[in-house]
SERO-776736 format. One line per field, with one value per residue (C-alpha): residue in one letter; chain; y, z, x. Coordinates in Angstrom, 1 decimal. Example, Ala and Ser with C-alpha at 12.3 -4.5 7.8 and 13.67 -1.06 7.14 Angstrom:
2
drengu <- a;s
selo <- A;A
py <- -4.5;-1.1
pz <- 7.8;7.1
px <- 12.3;13.7
end
This chain:
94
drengu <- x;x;x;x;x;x;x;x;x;x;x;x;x;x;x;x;x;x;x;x;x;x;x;x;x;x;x;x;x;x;x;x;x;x;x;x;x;x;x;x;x;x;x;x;x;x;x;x;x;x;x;x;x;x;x;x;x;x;x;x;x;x;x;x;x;x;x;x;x;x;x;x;x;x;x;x;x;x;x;x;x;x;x;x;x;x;x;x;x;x;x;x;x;x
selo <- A;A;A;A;A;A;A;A;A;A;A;A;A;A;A;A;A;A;A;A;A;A;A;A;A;A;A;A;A;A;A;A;A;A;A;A;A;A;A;A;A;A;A;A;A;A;A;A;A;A;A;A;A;A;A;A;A;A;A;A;A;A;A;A;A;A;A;A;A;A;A;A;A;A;A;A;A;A;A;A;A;A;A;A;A;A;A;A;A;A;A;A;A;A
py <- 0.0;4.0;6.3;9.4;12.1;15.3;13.6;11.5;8.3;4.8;3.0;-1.0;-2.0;-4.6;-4.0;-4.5;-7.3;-9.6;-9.3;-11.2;-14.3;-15.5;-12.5;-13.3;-15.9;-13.7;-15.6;-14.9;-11.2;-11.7;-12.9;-10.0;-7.3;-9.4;-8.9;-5.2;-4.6;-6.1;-2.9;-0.3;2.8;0.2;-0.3;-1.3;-2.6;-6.1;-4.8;-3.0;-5.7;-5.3;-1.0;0.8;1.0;3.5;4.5;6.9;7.2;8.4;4.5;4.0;5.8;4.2;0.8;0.4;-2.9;-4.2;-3.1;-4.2;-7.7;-7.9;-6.8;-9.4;-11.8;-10.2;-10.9;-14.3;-15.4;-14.0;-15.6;-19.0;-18.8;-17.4;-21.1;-22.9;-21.6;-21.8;-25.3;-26.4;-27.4;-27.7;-25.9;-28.9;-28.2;-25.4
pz <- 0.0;-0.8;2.1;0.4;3.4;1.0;-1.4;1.6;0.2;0.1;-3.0;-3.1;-5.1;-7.4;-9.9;-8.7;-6.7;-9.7;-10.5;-6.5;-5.1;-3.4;-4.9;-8.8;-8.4;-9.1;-6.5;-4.2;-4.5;-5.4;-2.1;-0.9;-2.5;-1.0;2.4;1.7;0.3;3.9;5.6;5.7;3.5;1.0;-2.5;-4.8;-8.2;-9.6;-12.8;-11.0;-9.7;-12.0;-11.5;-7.8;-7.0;-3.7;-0.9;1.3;4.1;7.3;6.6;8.4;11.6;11.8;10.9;12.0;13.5;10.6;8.0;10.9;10.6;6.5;6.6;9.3;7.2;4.3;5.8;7.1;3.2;2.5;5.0;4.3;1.0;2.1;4.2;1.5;-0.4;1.4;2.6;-1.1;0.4;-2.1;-2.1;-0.9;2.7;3.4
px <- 0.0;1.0;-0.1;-0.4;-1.4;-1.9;-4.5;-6.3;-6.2;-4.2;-3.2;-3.6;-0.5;-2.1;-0.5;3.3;1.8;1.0;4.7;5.4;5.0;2.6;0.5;1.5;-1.6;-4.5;-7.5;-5.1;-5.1;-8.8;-8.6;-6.6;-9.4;-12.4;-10.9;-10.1;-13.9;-15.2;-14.2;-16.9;-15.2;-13.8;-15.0;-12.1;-13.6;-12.6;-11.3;-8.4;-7.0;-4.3;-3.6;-3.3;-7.0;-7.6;-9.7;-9.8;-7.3;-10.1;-10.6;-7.3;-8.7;-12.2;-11.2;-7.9;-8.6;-10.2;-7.2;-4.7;-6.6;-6.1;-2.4;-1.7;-3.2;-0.9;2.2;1.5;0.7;3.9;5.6;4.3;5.5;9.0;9.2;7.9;10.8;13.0;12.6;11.5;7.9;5.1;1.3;0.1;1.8;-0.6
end
């Protein structure tokens, strides 16, 4: 995500995420956008799922436990697939 204080909004970074595993695989960030449209404030449209789709950043202040929630879940995907890596484990260890 881009933080962008002057404008008031946050940029979802689809589109440099396709490019990075585990986020190259596109239900995953489907995934990802699904969780993000669950917050109240949040209405990022399907067909950006490829671009930098935003919303606005008061979001951040009303719903920080929610969008806390989604990044944690972020970074453990991530971090699964940095183990699986790095150990050479398959998908099917998840």
């Amino acid at each position: 995500m881009g933080i962008y204080p002057v404008s008031g909004t946050v940029e979802v970074v689809f589109q440099y995420l396709k490019r990075r595993p585990p986020f190259d695989d596109e239900p995953l960030r489907c995934e990802l956008l699904d969780r993000l449209n669950a917050i109240d404030g949040i209405g990022l449209a399907e067909a950006k799922l490829d671009l930098r789709p935003s919303f606005p950043l008061e979001v951040f202040a009303e719903h920080s436990d929610e969008l806390c929630a989604v990044l944690e879940w972020f970074a453990h995907r991530v971090a699964q697939a940095n183990r699986r890596h790095v150990t050479g484990e398959g998908a099917d260890s998840l």
